[in-house]
N, C-alpha and C positions, 0 to 999 in steps of 0.2 A: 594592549591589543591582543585580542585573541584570535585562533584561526579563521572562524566563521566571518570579524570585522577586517582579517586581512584579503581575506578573498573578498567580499565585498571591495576593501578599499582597493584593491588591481582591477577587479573588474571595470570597476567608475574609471580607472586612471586612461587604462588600455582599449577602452573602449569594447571587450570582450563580455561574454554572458560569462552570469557567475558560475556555471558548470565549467564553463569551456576555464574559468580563472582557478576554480578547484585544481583540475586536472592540469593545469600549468603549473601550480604549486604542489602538486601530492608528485608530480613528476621531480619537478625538480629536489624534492624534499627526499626520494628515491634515488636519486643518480646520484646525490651528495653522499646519503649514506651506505650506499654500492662502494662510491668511492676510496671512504673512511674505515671500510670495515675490510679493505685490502691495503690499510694501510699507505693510499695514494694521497692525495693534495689538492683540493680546489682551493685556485686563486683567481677573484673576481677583482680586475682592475679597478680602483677608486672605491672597491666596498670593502673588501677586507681578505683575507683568508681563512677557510680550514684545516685542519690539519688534525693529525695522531700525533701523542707523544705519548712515550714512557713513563709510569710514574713507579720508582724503588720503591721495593720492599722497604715495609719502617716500623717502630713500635710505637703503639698509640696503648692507653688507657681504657679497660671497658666503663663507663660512665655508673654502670649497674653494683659490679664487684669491686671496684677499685682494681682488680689487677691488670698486670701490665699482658697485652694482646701482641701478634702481629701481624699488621695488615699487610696481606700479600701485595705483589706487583700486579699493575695492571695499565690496560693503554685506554686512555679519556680523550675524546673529540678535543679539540680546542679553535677557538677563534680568535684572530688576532686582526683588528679593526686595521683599515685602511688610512689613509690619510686624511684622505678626502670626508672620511665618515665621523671623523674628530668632533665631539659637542663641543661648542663653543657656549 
């Protein structure tokens, strides 16, 4: 599903115009990564949460040279699924 079929599918759900479902998801798609990028936490009961985490400095391989690289540290979004959101 891409963004265009996901507004469409909220709009049909919520009974909203697909404008008004745009701006409900570019909104919320904003306040999330407002949130992320200070380093804060959305948890959405029964969906799952987001979060920052740390990821250490490490030595990796450049695939090109063979020689040995270091990839700096850096902090990755992460999402960690709900209960309720479990595929069965």
């Amino acid at each position: 599903m891409n963004k265009s079929e996901l507004i469409n599918a909220m709009a049909e759900k919520s009974a909203l115009s697909k404008a008004d479902a745009k701006k409900a998801l570019e909104a919320f798609i904003e306040t999330v990564t407002e949130e992320l990028q200070n380093s804060g936490k959305v948890a959405l009961v029964g969906f799952g949460t987001f979060s920052v985490v740390e990821k250490s400095e490490r030595t990796g391989i450049n695939p090109a040279t063979k020689q040995q690289i270091t990839i700096p540290a850096k902090k990755v979004a992460k999402f960690k699924p709900g209960a309720e959101l479990s595929i069965k």
